[in-house]
N, C-alpha and C positions, 0 to 999 in steps of 0.2 A: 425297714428303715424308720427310725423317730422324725414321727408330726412335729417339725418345727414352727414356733409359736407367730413368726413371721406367715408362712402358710397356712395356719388354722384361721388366722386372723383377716387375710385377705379374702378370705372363700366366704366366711361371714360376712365381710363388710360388702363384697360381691352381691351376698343375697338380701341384704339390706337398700342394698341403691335400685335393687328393683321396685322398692315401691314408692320411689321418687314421683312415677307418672299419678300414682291413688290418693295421697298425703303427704303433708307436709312433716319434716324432719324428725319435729317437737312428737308426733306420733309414731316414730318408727319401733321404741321401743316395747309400744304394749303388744307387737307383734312378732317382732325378732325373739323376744327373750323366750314367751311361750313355746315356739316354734323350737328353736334352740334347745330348751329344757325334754320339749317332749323329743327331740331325734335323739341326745346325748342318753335317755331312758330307756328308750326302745334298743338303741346300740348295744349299751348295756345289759339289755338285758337278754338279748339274742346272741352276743358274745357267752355269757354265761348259761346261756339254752342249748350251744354248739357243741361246748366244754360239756355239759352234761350227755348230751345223747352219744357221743363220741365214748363215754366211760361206761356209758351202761346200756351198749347197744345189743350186748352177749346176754342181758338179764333177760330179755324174753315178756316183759314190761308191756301190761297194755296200755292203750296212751291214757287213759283214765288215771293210772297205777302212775305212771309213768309224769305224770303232771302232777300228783300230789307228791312223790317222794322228790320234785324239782322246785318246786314250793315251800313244800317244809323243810328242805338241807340248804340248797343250794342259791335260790333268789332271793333278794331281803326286798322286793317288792313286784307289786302283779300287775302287769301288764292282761287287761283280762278280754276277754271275747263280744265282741258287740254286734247287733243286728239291727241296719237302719230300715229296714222295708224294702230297701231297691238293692240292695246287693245279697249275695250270702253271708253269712255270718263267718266273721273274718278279726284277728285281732286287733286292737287299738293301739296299731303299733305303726312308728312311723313306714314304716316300707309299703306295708298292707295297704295306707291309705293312700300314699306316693304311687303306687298302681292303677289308681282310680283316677289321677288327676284330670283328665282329659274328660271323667263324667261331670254332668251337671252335677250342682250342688255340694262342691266339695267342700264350700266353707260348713254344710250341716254336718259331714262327717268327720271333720275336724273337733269341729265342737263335741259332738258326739264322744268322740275317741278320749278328748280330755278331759269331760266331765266322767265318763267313765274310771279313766285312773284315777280320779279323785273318791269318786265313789269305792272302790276299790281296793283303798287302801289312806281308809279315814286319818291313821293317826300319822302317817308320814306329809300327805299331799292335800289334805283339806283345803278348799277355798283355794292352792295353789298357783292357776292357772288365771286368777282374777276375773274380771268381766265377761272377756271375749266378746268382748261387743263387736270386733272386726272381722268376725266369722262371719256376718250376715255382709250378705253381696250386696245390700244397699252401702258399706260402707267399704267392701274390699271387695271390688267383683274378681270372682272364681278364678279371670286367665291372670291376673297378677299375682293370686295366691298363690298358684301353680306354677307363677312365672319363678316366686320366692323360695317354693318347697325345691323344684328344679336344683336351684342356683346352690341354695344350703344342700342338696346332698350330693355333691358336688366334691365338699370337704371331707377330708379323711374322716374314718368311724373313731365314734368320741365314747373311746371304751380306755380303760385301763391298761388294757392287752396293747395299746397302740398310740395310747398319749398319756401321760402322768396327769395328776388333779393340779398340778402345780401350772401347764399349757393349758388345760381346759379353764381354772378358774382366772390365770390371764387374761383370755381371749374373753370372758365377761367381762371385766374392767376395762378391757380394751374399747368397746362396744359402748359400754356406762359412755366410757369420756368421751366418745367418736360422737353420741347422742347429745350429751350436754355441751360441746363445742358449740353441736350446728342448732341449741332449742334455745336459746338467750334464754333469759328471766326463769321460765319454767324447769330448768335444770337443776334448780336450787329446791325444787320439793324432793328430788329422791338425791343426789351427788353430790358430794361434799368434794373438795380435792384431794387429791392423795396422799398431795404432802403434807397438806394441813390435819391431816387424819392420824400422818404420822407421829406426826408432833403431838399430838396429845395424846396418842397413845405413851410416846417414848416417855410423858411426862407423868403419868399414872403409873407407868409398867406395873400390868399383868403379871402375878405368880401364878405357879403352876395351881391348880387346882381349885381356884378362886373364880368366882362367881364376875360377870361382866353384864350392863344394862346400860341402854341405849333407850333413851322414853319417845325418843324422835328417830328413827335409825333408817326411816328412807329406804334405800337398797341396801343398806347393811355390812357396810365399807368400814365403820367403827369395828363391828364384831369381827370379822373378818382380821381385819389389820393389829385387832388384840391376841389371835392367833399366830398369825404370821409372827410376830413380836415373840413370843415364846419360841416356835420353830428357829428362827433365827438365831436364836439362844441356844439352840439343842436339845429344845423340852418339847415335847410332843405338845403342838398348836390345842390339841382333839380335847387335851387335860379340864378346859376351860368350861364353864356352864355358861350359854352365851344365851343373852334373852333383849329381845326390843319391843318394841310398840308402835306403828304406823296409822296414820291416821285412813289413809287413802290405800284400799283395796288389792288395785293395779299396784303397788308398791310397795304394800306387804309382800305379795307375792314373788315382785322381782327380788327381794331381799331374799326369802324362801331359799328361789333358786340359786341364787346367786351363794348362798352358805354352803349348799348341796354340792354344785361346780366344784368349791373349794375342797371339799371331802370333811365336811364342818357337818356334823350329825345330832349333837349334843347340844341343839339348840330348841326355842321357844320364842317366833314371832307371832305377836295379836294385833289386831288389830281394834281402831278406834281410838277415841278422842283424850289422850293420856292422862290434862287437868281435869275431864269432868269425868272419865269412866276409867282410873287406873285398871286395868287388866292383871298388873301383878301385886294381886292384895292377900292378907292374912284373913283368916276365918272370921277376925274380929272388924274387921273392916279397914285395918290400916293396909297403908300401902307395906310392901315385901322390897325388906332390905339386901344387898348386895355390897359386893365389897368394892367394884372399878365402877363408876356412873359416866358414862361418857354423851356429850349430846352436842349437836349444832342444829339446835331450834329455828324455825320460822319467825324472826327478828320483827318486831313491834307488832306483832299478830292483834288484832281485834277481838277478845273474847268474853264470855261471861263468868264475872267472876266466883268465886267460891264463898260461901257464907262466914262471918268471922268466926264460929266454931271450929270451920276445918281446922284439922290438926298440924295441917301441912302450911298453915297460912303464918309462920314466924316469921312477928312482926310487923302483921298486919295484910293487906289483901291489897295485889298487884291492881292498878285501875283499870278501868275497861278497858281504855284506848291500846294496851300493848299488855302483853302477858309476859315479856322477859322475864320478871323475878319471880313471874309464877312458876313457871320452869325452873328458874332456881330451888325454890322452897321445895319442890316437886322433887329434885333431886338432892337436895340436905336431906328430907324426909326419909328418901330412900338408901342414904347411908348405910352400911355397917358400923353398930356403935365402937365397934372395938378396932376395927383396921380400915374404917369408909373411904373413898376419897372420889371426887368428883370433878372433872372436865369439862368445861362445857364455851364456845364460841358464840359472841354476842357483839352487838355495837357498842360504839362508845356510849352511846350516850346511856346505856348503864350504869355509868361509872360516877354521873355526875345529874342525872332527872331527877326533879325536886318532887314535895309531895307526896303520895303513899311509897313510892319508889325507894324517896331518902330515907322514909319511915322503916323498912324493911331491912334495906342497905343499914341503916345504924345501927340496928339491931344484931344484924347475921356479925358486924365487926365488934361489938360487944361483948359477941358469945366467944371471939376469936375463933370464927369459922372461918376463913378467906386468908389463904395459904399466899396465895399469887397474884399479879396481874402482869398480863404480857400484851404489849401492844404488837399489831403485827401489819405488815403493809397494810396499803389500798390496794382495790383491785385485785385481790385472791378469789374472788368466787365469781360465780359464771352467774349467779344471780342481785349483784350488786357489788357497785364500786367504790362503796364508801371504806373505811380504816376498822377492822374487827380488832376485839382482844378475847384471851384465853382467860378465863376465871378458873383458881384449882383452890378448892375446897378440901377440908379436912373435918375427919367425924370430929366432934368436942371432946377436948386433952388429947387428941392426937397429935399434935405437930411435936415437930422435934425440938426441943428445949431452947433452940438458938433461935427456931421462928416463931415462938409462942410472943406475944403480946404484940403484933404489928404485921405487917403486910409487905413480901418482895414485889419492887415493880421492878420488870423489864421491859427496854423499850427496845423492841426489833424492827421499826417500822421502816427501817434503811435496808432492811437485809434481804433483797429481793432481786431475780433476775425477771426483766422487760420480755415481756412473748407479745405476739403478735394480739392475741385479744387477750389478755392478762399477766398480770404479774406471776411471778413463782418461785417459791421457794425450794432451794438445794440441799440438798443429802448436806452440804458442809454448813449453811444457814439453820437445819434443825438441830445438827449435832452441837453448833454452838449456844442457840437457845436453851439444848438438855440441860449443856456444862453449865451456863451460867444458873440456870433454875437449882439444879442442885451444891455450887459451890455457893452461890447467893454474893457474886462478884461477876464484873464484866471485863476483868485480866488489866485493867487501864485503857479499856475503850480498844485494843488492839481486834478486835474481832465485829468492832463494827455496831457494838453493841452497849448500851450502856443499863446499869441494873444496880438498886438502889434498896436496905431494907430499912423501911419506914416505922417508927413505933407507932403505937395507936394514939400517942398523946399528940405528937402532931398529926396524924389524920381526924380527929378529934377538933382541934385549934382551927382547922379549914372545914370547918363543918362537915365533915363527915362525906366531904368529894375525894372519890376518888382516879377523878383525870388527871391523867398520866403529865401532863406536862406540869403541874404542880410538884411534883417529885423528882421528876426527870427535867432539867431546866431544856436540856435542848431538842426532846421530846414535844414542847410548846408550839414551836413554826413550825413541827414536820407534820404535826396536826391538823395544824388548819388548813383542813381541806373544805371544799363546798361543802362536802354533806355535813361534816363536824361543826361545821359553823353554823350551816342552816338549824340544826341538831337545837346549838348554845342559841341561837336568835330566838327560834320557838318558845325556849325553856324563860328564856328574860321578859319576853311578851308578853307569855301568860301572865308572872310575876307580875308586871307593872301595872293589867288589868286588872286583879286580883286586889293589887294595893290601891287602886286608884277608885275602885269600887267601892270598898272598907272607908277611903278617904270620904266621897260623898255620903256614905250614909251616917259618919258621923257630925257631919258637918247639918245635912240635913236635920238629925236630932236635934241639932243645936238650933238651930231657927236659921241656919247661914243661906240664905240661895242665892243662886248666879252661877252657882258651878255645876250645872247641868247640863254642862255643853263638853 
C-alpha cells in the first residue's frame, strides 16, 4: 500500500516533538534533518542491497565479490563499515545503530556512522551532515536521542520501492515550515515561503536546460521550486544545473539534503560568505555567470565592504551599514550576458536609501537593468513584518523592446490572505502577479492589483526614487506602514544632520558664530 504524505508526515513530526523535553524549537532542525537524511540512505540503500542478493543468490558470490559487483552496478552510494572500540564492526547504517540504542554512548556512534558516509563518498556528501554538535550528551543526552531514533523509525521505509521522491521531498518542506512556524526571527536564515518562492520563480521561468543560482539559497527551496516549475510543465525538473551558496554550515547542508529528498542530483551547494568569498568564480577570478539568479538575502545585513576595484561594485560600493545592493551587484555580476535574468526579495527601503545606495541605484537604471518592481504585502516572512518587494533584473539589451527605456511597477500589497501568525499569498494572488508582470497591465484594477510602466525620464525627474507610491498613487497609504516609515524618518534624519553640519561649517569659515548649538 502507498505512504501517504499525511502519514510520512505525522511520524516525523512525532519524532520531532520528542525533543521538546532537550531544546527549544528554533533547534529542532539541526537534528531531525540529519537523522532523517541518514534513515531515508540507509533505507535506500538496504532496499537496493535486498534487490541485489535476491538476483544473485544462484552466482555462488563471496561476500568480498559480492560487495564489489554491488558497488560498482547496482548502489550509487556506500554506506560503509565502521568500528568504534565498544562494539563489533558493524555498518553505518541506520538499523545497525538503532540496535544499539539502549548502549551507552549512542550519540558517539551516531556521529561516527555520519562522518563515516561522508568520508565515504566525498563527492556526493561532503561536510553534508554539518556540525553535529548535538551528538555530544552534554547537549542531547543519549535516552532523548534514542527516544527520537525510536519514534522516526517508526515511519514507513523512505525508499523508492515504497514512497515516490515526490512524498519524501514533501515531508522536508513540511518539516522546513513546521520549524520556521514554531523558531520566530531565526527562520528567516534558512526558509523563505513557498509561495513567495513561487512567485519568483513563476516570474524568471526556468528553461529546460539552463543554468539556476541562488548566492543566499538557505535550505534550498529556490532550487528546488525552479525544478518543480519545469516538472509542472512536463520537462523533466532533473534538466536544470542547480547551484547556491550558504553562508552557515548547518544550512548548507539541510539544503544538501533537502535537493537529494527531492531526487535533484545535478546540483552544487558551497559554502561561505558569498560578497567576500564568491565560490562560483572563473579561473580569472570573475565571478561565473548563469542564466536564472534568484535570491532572498539577509535584508540590511552589516558588512565589510568591497574595494572600489571590484568588478562587481557597478556603481559604486554598497555602505557598511546594509549590504542590500551589494547583493544586487553580486547578482547583475553574475548574469548571463545573452539571456541573464535575476530575482531577488528586499525591503523598501531599497527603493528609495540616499547616498552610496542612490549612487548605485542610478546607475544599474542608466544601464536600463531593472525590468520590475513589485510590491508585495506586509507580514510574508516569519523573519519580519515589514512590506518586501521583488526586483527582476535583466542582462544589458535584453528586455523586450516594450520594456527597454523604463521600469514596470506593480503594486500587490492588497493581495493577501490573514493566517494566524502571517499573511499569505494564493495560488490565484501569484497567478495574477505572473499575468500582470508579463502583460505589463492590471485588467483596470479588477484583480486587486494595480501595475503601472514608468519611463526612465520620469524616474529621473523624482530623482532616481523608486518607491512605489510615487508611481502607483494608491500604493502611497498602503505603504505607510511602521517600518516603511520608520525606514523614510531615518533616511530624512540623516539628511538634515548632514546638511546642518555643512551649514555650520560654512558659516564658521565665515567668521558667523552662535550657531553651535
Amino acid at each position: 500500500m502507498a505512504v501517504t504524505q499525511q502519514e510520512i508526515e505525522n511520524r516525523l513530526w512525532d519524532a520531532a516533538d520528542e525533543l521538546r523535553v532537550a531544546m527549544p524549537e528554533a533547534q529542532y532542525s539541526s537534528v531531525v534533518f540529519p537523522l532523517m537524511f541518514w534513515k531515508y540512505l540507509s533505507d535506500t540503500w538496504e532496499h537496493i542491497h535486498q534487490t541485489f542478493l535476491k538476483e544473485h543468490e544462484d552466482l555462488g558470490l563471496t561476500a568480498e565479490e559480492a560487495d564489489e559487483v554491488e558497488h560498482s552496478n547496482y548502489q550509487t552510494f556506500k554506506i560503509p563499515f565502521i568500528f568504534t572500540g565498544t562494539v563489533a564492526e558493524r555498518r553505518a547504517s541506520w538499523s545497525s545503530i538503532l540496535a544499539t540504542v539502549a548502549q551507552h554512548g549512542l550519540g558517539q556512534r551516531v556521529r561516527a556512522s555520519l562522518q563515516a558516509i561522508e568520508t565515504a563518498n566525498p563527492d556526493k556528501f561532503s561536510r553534508l551532515f554539518g556540525s553535529m554538535n548535538w551528538t555530544s550528551e552534554t547537549v542531547l543526552p543519549g535516552e532523548v536521542l534514542a527516544s527520537v531514533m525510536r519514534a522516526m523509525d517508526r515511519s514507513p521505509k523512505m525508499h523508492e520501492g515504497n514512497m515516490s521522491h515526490d512524498v519524501l521531498g514533501g515531508a522536508y518542506e513540511y518539516l522546513l515550515k513546521r520549524f520556521s512556524d514554531g523558531s520566530g526571527t531565526r527562520a528567516g536564515q534558512f526558509f523563505t515561503p513557498r509561495e513567495v518562492v513561487e512567485l519568483i520563480i513563476e516570474l524568471l521561468a526556468p528553461k529546460n536546460n539552463e543554468s539556476v543560482y541562488d548566492p543566499t539559497c538557505g535550505s534550498g527551496g529556490m532550487l528546488i521550486a525552479a525544478a518543480g516549475l519545469l516538472k509542472a510543465h512536463g520537462v523533466r525538473g532533473y534538466s536544470l544545473s542547480l547551484n547556491g551558496q550558504e553562508a552557515v554550515t548547518d544550512t548548507a547542508g539541510v539544503a544538501r539534503m533537502n535537493l537529494f529528498m527531492h531526487n535533484l542530483t545535478d546540483f552544487k551547494v558551497e559554502v561561505g560568505d558569498t560578497l567576500r568569498s564568491p565560490r562560483f568564480s572563473n579561473p580569472d577570478g570573475s565571478v561565473k555567470q548563469f542564466d536564472v539568479i534568484v535570491a532572498n538575502p539577509p535584508y540590511s545585513l552589516k558588512w565589510k565592504p568591497w574595494a572600489k576595484e571590484d568588478p562587481r561594485a557597478i556603481g559604486g560600493v554598497a555602505p557598511q551599514s546594509s549590504a542590500d545592493w551589494a547583493f544586487v551587484q553580486h547578482m547583475i555580476a553574475s548574469m548571463d550576458p545573452k539571456k541573464g535574468r535575476a530575482g531577488v526579495v528586499l525591503p523598501h527601503g531599497v527603493l528609495f536609501r540616499v547616498g552610496q545606495e542612490a549612487a548605485i541605484r542610478r546607475r544599474v537604471l542608466n544601464d536600463d537593468l531593472l525590468e520590475a518592481v513589485i510590491g508585495l504585502p506586509s507580514n510574508l516572512f516569519y523573519n519580519t513584518t515589514i512590506p518586501t518587494c521583488i526586483l527582476v533584473f535583466r542582462a544589458p539589451g535584453t528586455k523586450n523592446p516594450e520594456r527597454q527605456g523604463g521600469v514596470l511597477f506593480i503594486d500587490a500589497s492588497a493581495r493577501f490572505t490573514k493566517t494566524k501568525n502571517r499573511s499569505l499569498l494564493t495560488g490565484a494572488d501569484i497567478a495574477d502577479v505572473v499575468t500582470a508582470y508579463h502583460s505589463g497591465s492590471d485588467g483596470g484594477g479588477e484583480a486587486g492589483l494595480s501595475a503601472r510602466f514608468v519611463p526612465i525620464t520620469e524616474i529621473v525627474a523624482n530623482g532616481y526614487d523608486l518607491n512605489i507610491g510615487r508611481y502607483i498613487k494608491q500604493a502611497a497609504a498602503e505603504q505607510e506602514d511602521l517600518g516603511t516609515l520608520i525606514d523614510v524618518y531615518n533616511v530624512a534624519r540623516a539628511e538634515r544632520q548632514k546638511t546642518e553640519q555643512r551649514m555650520l561649517q560654512v558659516l564658521s569659515a565665515a567668521g558667523i558664530e552662535g550657531f553651535d548649538e
